[in-house]
Steps between C-alpha positions, in 0.01 A plus 500: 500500500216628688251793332347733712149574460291806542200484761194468326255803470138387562252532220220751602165397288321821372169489646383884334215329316385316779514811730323760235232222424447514888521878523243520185214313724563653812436865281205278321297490906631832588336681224176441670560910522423559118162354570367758776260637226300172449469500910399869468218426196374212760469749846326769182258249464468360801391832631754528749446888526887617472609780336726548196782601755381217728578264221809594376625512850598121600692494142697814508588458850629098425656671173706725766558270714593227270800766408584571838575117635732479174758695695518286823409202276768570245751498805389200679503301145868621487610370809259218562450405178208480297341196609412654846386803377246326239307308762461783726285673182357212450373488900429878466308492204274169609434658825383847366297349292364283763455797702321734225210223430446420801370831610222552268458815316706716754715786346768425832526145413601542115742771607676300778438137344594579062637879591747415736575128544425349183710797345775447777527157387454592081838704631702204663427269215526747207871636649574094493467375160682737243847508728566143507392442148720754315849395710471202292499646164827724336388861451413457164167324582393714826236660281308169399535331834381837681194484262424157545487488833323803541269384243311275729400851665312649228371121319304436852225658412451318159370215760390665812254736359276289362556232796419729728207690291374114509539434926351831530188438292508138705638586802517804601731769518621419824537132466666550230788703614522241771566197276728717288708584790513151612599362160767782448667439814561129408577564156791779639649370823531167221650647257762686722666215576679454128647884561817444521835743472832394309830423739712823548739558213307326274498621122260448232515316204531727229680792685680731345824634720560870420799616313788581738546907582755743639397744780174484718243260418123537469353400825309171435294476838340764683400487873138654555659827677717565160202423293341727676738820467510429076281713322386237257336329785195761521481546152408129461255538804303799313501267203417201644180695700393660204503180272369261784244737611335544202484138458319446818214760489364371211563133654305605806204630271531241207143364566309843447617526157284521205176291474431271842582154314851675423605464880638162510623494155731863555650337885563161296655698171703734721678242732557288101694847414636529850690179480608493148637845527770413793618208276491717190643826660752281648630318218522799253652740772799189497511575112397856467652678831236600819515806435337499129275231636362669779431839314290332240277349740469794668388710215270208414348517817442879459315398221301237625386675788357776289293277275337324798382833688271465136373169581133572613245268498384644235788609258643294195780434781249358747444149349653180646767460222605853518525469855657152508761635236563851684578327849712200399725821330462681862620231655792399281644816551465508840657134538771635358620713772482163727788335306681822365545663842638210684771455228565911518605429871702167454682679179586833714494373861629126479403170647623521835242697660259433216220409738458788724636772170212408345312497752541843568454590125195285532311764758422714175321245378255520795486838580436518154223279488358613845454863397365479147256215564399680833462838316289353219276356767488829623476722220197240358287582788559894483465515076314150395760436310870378466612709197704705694676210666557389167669818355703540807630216491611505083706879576687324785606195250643728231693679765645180614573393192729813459669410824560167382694631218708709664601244747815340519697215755671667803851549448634416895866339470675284726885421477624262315682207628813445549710447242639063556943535541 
């Protein structure tokens, strides 16, 4: 008597943690973008002669373009994969950098060299590491792993402000933007090698299969044309612009807060914020909903903004502590649109396309950031002064936060399948 026996099915290891560990450090080099203000204290006192405008300029621009490259990016990372895509940012961003020092104080060489390049390649890598990280997890942990790899993003500063307060006070502005570059584009075309994607039809441990239903089924994957036509798609873009814009004006003018010894201390105490909140947004919007999550920090953020339009050198909000405390709440809530958004789009839009949806969604986040941080650079050299900036920006957070709580997942059916005879 002969038994027959089934073909094996090969064992596919789960490499998630390997691949958000990886996607973590890449985000932990690319941040170099939180730390524009220390390089824009050093060309202050270095005399360079630029004005407010000219100084916002390089950052808002790479903040725009950083958001534009996700789209292209997103795509290329999901048809190439994200290994591919990684190094190219990691090229990009090494070369800009390259580029920007090695032209000396020159407003053109910032803009092409960190504007345009170095934010080009902050694009490729950023679109590169949340994608391949979350297809390795069920649903019911996108949250935390969106937050923790995005939390290498905000923590870079914690360690590249005062690094680079150090080269410049050794070095040199210049030099030290060169040896930065250098070192990130080792550290990222390195790391981008450990991205990897799960096989096709692979299924997390942990997953939960929905409950069979009769009649049309909630569409699971969107392409970028349907996202496109859905309603709920520009209602997380106005969100996502308000609460990431907000975010990164006062990032861009962290170091003229309060007292002068405050500088360093608010960029170091708002990137600490900035990383915890992704993780801790993320893990509570698994528990608590997005849409409850989000709102709160969004009010919050209201609120902080407010109190540090108070924060003059010589007010009882003015003093180092104050400061520290203020920012590292400024940038927790703005971290938290970095890991809450990218789980909005995977919960309404799917995995399939997850890459270039969010990319898309991800252009609020620079336009966003381009035209607040531009306008405060702007409006400080017509007033003296970014209150304004500041109170604009808290009436455009409460009304996203009443958008976020009317908003809802798009309802676009497919057919079910076939019933088995």
């Amino acid at each position: 008597m002969t038994m027959e026996t089934k073909p094996s099915v090969p064992t596919v290891g789960n490499h998630g943690w390997r691949v958000t560990m990886a996607g973590l450090g890449i985000n932990l080099a690319l941040g170099v973008l939180y730390s524009w203000s220390i390089v824009r204290g050093g060309m202050v006192d270095a005399q360079w002669g630029w004005t407010a405008s000219q100084l916002s300029l390089p950052y808002s621009l790479a903040c725009l373009v950083f958001c534009l490259v996700m789209v292209p990016a997103g795509r290329m990372q999901d048809k190439l994969g994200p290994r591919l895509v990684a190094t190219i940012g990691g090229v990009l961003v090494g070369i800009g950098m390259l580029i920007a020092g090695a032209m000396g104080n020159s407003v053109v060489g910032y803009v092409i060299g960190f504007g345009i390049l170095a934010g080009a390649g902050i694009g490729f890598g950023y679109a590169s590491a949340t994608p391949p990280a979350v297809k390795w997890f069920p649903a019911s942990k996108t949250g935390l792993i969106a937050g923790l790899v995005v939390s290498g993003f905000g923590l870079a500063s914690v360690y590249i402000a005062p690094l680079a307060t150090y080269l410049i006070k050794t070095c040199g502005i210049n030099y030290t933007v060169i040896g930065l570059g250098f070192g990130f584009l080792v550290v990222v075309c390195g790391l981008a090698q450990l991205l990897k994607v799960p096989p096709k039809g692979y299924v997390p441990q942990g997953t939960v299969k929905p409950a069979g239903t009769v009649g049309p089924l909630k569409r699971e994957d969107f392409s970028p044309g349907e996202m496109l036509k859905t309603w709920q798609f520009y209602a997380l873009w106005f969100m996502y612009a308000c609460g990431a814009g907000a975010g990164l004006m006062v990032i861009s003018i962290a170091q003229t807060l309060g007292k002068a010894e405050a500088g360093v201390i608010a960029v170091v105490a708002l990137a600490i914020g900035n990383g915890a909140g992704r993780i801790i947004a993320g893990a509570a919007s698994d528990k608590l909903g997005r849409k409850v999550t989000l709102a709160t920090f969004l009010i919050l953020q209201a609120l902080m903004v407010v109190l540090l339009s108070q924060a003059t050198p010589n007010s009882v909000l003015g003093g180092a502590t104050v400061i520290a405390a203020l920012c590292a709440l400024v940038g927790m809530n703005y971290g938290s649109n970095l890991a809450l958004f990218p789980s909005f789009t995977k919960d309404f839009y799917g995995l399939k396309n997850f890459g270039v949806n969010y990319g898309l969604v991800f252009t609020a986040w620079g336009v966003g950031g381009f035209m607040l941080s531009l306008a405060a650079g702007q409006i400080k050299d017509a007033t003296g002064t970014f209150n304004f900036s500041y109170y604009s920006a808290a009436v455009l957070l409460v009304l996203a936060s009443i958008v976020t709580c009317t908003i809802k997942a798009p309802q676009a059916e497919r057919d079910p399948e076939p019933a088995d005879v």
